[in-house]
Backbone as a printed PyTorch tensor [residue, N CA C, xyz], in Angstrom:
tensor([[[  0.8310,  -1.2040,   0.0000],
         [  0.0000,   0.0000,   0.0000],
         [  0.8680,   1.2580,   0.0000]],

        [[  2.1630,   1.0540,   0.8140],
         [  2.7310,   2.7190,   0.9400],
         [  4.0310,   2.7550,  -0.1320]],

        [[  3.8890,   1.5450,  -1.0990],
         [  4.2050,   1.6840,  -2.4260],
         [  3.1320,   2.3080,  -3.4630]],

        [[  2.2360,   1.8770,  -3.3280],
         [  1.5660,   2.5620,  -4.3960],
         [  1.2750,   3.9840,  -4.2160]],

        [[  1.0650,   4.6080,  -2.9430],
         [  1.1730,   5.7850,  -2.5150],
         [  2.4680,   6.5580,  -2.9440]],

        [[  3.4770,   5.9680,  -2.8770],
         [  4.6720,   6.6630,  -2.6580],
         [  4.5630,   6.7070,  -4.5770]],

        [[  4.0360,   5.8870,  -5.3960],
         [  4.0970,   5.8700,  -6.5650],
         [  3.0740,   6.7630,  -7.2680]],

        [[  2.2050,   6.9760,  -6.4260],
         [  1.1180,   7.8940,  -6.7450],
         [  1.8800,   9.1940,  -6.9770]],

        [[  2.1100,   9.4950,  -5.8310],
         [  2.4720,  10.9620,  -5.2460],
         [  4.0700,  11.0790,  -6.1670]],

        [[  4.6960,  10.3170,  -6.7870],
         [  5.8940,  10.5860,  -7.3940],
         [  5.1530,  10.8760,  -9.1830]],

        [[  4.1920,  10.1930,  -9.8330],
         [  3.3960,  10.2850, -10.6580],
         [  2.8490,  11.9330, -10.5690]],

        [[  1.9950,  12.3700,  -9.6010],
         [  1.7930,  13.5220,  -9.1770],
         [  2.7040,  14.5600,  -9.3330]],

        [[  3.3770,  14.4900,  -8.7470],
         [  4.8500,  15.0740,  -8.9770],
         [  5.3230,  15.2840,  -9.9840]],

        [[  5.1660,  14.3290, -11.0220],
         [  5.9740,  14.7730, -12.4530],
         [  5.3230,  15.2720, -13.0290]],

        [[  4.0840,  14.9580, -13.0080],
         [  2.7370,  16.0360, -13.8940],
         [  2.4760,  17.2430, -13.7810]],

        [[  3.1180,  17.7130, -12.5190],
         [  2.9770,  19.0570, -12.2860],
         [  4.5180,  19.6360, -12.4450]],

        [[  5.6760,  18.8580, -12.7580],
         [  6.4010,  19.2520, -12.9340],
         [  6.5810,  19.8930, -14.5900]],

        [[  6.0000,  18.8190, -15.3880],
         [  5.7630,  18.6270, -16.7060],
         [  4.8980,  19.9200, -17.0550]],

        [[  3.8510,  20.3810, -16.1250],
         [  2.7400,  20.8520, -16.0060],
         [  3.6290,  22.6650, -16.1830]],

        [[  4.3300,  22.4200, -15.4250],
         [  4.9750,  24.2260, -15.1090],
         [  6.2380,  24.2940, -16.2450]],

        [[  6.4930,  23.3180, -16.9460],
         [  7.9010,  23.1640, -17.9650],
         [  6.9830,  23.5470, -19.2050]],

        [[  6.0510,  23.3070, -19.6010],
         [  4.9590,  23.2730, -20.5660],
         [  4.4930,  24.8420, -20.5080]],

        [[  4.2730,  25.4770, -19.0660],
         [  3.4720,  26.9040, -18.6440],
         [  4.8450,  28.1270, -19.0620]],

        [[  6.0870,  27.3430, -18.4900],
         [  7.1930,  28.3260, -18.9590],
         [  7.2230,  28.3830, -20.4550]],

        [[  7.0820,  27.2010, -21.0560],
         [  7.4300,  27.1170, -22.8690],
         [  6.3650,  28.3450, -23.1330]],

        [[  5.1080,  27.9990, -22.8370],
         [  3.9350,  28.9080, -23.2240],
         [  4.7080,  30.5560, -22.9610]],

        [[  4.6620,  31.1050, -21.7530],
         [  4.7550,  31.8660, -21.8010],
         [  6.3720,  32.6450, -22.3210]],

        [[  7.4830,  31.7270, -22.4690],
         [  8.5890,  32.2570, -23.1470],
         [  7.9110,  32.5480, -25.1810]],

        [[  7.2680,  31.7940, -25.2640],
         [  6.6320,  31.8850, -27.1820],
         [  5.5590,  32.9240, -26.4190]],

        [[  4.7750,  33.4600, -25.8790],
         [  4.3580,  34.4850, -25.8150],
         [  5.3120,  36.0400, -25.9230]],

        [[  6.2040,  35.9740, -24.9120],
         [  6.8190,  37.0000, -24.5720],
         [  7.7520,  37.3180, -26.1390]],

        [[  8.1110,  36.2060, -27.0060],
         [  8.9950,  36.1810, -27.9990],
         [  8.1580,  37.0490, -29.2320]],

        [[  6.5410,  36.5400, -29.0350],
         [  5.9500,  37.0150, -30.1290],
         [  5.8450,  38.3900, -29.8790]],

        [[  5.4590,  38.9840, -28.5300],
         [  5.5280,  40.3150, -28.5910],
         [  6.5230,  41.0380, -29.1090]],

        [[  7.9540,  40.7280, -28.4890],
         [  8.9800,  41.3460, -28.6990],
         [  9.2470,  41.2610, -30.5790]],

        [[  8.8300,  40.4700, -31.4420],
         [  8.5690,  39.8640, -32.7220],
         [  7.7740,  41.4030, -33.3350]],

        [[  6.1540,  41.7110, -32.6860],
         [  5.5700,  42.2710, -33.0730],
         [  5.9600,  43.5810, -32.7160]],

        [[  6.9750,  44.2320, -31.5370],
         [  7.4120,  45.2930, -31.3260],
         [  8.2960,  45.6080, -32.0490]],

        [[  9.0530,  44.6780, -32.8780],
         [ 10.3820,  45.1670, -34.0190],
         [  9.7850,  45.3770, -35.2440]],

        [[  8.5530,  44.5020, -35.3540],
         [  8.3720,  44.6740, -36.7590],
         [  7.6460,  46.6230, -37.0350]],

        [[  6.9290,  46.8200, -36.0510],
         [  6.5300,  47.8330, -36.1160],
         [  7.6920,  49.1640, -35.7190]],

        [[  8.3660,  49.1660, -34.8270],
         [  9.4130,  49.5830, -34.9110],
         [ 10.2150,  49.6000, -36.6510]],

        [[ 10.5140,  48.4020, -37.3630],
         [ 11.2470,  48.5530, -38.4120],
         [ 10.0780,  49.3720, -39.7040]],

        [[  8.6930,  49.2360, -39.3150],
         [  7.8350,  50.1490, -40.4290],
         [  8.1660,  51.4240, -39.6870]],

        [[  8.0310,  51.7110, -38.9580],
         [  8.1770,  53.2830, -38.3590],
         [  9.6090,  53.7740, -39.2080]],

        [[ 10.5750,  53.1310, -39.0470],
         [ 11.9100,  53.3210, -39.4170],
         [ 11.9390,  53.4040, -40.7230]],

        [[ 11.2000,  52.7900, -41.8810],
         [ 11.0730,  52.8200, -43.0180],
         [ 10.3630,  54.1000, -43.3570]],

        [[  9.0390,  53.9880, -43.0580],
         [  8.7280,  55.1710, -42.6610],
         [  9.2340,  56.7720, -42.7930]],

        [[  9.9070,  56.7210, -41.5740],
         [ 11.0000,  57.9480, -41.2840],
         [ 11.6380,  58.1720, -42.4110]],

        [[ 12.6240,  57.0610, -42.6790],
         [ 13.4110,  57.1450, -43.8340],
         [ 12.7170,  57.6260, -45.7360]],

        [[ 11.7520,  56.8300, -45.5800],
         [ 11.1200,  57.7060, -47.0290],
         [ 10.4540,  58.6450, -46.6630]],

        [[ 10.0440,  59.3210, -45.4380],
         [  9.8200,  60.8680, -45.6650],
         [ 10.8620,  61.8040, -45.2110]],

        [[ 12.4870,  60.8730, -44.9910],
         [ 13.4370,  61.7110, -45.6730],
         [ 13.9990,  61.8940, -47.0900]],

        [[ 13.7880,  61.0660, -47.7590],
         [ 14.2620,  60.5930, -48.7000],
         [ 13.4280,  61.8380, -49.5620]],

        [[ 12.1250,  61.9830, -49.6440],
         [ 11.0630,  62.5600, -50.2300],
         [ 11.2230,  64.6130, -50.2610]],

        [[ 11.9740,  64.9340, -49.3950],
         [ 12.1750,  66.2850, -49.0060],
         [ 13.3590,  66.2940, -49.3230]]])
């Protein structure tokens, strides 16, 4: 009995370990896409700038 317990609770254990390795992946591809969508707009601004120097 305090095998299968001890096997339970080690089962338990990895699922929530698995559980928060899975929550970090998520939120590192979140944080990546922002920073993704902050350059790209950043590099139109910059284009931008540049052909209404180009233009004068």
């Amino acid at each position: 009995m305090q095998l299968m317990q001890e096997a339970l609770a080690r089962a338990h254990m990895h699922e929530r370990l698995h559980h928060a390795v899975a929550e970090r992946r998520a939120m590192r591809l979140a944080v990546a896409q922002r920073m993704q969508r902050r350059a790209e707009r950043a590099s139109l601004r910059a284009r931008r700038a540049l052909a209404m120097a180009v233009m004068q």
